[in-house]
C-alpha positions in Angstrom: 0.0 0.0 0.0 2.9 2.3 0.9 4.3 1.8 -2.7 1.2 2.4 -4.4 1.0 5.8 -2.7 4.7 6.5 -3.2 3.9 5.9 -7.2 1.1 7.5 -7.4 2.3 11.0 -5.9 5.4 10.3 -8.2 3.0 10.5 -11.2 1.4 13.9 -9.5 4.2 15.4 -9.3 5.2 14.2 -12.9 2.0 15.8 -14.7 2.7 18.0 -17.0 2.1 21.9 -15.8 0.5 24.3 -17.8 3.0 26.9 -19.2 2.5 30.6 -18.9 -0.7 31.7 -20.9 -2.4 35.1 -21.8 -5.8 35.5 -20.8 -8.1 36.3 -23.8 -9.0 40.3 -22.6 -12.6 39.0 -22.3 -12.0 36.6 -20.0 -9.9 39.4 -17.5 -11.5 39.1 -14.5 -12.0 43.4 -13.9 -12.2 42.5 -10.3 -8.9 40.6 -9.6 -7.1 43.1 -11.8 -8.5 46.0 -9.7 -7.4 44.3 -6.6 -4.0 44.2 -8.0 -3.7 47.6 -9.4 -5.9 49.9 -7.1 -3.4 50.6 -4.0 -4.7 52.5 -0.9 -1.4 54.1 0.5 -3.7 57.1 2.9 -1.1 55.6 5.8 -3.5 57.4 8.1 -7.1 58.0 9.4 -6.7 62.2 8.6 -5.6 61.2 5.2 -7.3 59.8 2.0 -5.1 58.5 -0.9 -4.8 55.8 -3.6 -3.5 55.6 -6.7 -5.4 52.7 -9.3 -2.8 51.8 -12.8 -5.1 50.8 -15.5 -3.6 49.4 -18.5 -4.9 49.4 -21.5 -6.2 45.6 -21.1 -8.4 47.1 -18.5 -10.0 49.3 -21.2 -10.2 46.4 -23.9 -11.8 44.1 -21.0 -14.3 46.9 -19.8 -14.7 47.5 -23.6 -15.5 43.7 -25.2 -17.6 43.3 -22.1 -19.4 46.2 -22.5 -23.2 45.5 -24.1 -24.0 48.9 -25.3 -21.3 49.7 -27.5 -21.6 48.4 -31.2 -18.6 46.8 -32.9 -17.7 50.1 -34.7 -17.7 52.1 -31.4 -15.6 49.1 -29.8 -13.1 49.2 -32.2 -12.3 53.4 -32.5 -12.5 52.8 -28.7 -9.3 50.3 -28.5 -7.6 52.2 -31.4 -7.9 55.4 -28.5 -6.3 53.5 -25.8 -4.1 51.0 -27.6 -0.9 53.3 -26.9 -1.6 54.7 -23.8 -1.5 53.8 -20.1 -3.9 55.9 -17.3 -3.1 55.9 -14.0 -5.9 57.7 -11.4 -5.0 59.2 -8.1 -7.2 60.4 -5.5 -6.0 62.4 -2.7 -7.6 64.7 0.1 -7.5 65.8 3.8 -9.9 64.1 6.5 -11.5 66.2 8.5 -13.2 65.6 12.0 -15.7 67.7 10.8 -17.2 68.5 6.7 -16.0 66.6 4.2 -13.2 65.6 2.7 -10.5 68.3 1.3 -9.5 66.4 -2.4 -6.3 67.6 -3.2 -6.7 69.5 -6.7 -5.5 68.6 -10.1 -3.0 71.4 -10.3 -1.2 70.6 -7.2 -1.1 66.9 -7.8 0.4 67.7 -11.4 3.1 69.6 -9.5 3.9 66.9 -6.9 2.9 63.5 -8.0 6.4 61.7 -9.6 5.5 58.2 -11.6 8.6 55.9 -12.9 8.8 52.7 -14.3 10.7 50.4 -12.4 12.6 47.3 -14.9 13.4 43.7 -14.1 16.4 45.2 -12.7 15.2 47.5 -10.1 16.3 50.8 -11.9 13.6 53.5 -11.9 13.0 56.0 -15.1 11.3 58.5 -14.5 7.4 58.4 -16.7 6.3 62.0 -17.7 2.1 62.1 -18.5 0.9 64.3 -21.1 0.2 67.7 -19.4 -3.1 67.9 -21.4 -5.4 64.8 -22.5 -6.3 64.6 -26.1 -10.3 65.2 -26.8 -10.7 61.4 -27.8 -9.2 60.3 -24.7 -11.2 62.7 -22.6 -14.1 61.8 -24.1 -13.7 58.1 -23.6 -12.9 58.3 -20.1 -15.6 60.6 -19.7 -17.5 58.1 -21.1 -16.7 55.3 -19.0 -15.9 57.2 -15.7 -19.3 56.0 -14.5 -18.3 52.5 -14.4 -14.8 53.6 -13.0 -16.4 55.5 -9.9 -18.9 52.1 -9.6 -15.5 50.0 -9.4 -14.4 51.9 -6.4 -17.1 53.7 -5.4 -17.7 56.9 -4.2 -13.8 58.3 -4.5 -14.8 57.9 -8.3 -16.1 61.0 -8.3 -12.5 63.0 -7.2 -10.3 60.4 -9.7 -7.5 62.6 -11.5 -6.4 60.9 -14.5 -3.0 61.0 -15.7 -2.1 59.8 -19.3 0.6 58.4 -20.8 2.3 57.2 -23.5 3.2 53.6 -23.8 4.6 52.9 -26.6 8.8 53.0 -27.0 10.2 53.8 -29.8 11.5 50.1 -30.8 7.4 49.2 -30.9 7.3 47.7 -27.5 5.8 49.2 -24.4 6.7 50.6 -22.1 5.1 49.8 -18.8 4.6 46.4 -19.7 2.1 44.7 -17.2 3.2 41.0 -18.3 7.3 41.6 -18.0 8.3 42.2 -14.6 9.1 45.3 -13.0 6.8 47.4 -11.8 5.9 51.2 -11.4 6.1 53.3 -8.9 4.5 56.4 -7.6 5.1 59.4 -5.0 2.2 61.3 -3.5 3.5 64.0 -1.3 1.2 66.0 1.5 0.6 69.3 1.9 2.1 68.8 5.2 5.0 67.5 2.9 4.8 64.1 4.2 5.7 61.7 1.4 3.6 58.1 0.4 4.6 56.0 -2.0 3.1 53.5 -4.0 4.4 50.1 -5.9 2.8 47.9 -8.4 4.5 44.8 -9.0 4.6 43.1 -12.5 3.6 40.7 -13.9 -0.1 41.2 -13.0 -1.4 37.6 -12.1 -4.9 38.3 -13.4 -3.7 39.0 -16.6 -2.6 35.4 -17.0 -4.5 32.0 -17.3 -3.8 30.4 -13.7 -1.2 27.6 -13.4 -1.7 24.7 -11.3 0.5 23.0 -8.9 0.7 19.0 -8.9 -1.6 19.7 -5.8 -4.3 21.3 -7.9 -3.6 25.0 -6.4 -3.5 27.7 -8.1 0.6 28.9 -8.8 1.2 32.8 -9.2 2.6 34.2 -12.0 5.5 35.5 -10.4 6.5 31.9 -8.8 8.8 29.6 -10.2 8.8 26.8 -8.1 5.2 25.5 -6.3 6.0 26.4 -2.3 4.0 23.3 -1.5 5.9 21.0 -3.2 8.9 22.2 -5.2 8.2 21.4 -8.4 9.5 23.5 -10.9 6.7 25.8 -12.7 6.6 25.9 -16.5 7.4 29.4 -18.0 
């Protein structure tokens, strides 16, 4: 009987593991890749901020699920976001009394600082466009709605910073499925700094591996921690 066991989890653990896949963008789960790319970094209860990276799979996943829009309307729609990244900070001043004090566009242009962090570690310092082309503005107008729905009432008070994302060798440049990561500072008008990191490769983005045990493997992993066995890449 002990044998038999011992074979058996020797052909487990010999089953071939599924290698790295793509998800299709309509089968992106918009919740798991919000939980990975919305960061609340407030760091205290008189304080308010977060900072949400949407990459353009967000947009084609929120686009090809999206009902009312015809095929025409889908498709000028990706050609809009196809080059650009968006990321959408919040920030504002608690206080015991009134409401909130959101920080305003101008002074968050002046102090917010967003880099791309490669495989490497090194930061380079990303630069958004100081003004957002009419199409883009008018598709995230658009679609802010469903934006403030995915995290609620701060939707209202989301800046959006654009940016290109596309190098000039063709390839992009925040990259959501190489690692890295980007990184941004938030400074507070009492000049205390916050600071926010997004670590690539974003798991929802990818078809989950399994384990010989069945569980689910991160993207980033390359071993299973349960039982060792190297993961496919």
């Amino acid at each position: 009987m002990k044998r038999y066991i011992a074979v058996l989890s020797a052909m487990i653990l010999a089953l071939p593991l599924g290698a790295l896949e793509k998800k299709p963008v309509e089968k992106i789960d918009l919740d798991q890749l919000i939980e990975e790319t919305l960061l609340d970094v407030s760091r205290s209860k008189d304080h308010i901020a977060f900072v949400w990276y949407i990459p353009n799979e967000y947009w084609n996943a929120v686009i090809s699920q999206n009902p009312e829009m015809n095929q025409i309307e889908k498709v000028q729609a990706r050609l809009t976001m196809n080059t650009l990244s968006v990321v959408a900070v919040i920030q504002g001043d608690v206080s015991p009394v009134g409401p909130v004090r959101y920080y305003e566009r101008v002074y968050l242009q002046e102090t917010a600082k967003f880099h791309r962090v490669d495989a490497e570690g090194k930061k380079h310092e990303l630069f958004p466009y100081k003004t957002i082309a009419g199409d883009v503005k008018n598709l995230l107008d658009s679609i802010a709605p469903a934006l403030g729905a995915s995290v609620g009432a701060l939707g209202d008070n989301l800046q959006f910073f654009v940016f290109n994302d596309l190098a000039d060798d063709g390839k992009r440049i925040l990259d959501p499925y190489q690692p890295g990561g980007l990184q941004v500072d938030l400074k507070r008008k009492n000049n205390q700094p916050l600071q926010a990191k997004i670590e690539f490769p974003l798991n929802s983005l990818y078809v989950p591996r399994r384990c010989p045990n069945g569980k689910p493997a991160h993207v980033s992993w390359k071993f299973c921690p349960w039982t060792g066995a190297k993961l496919p890449e």
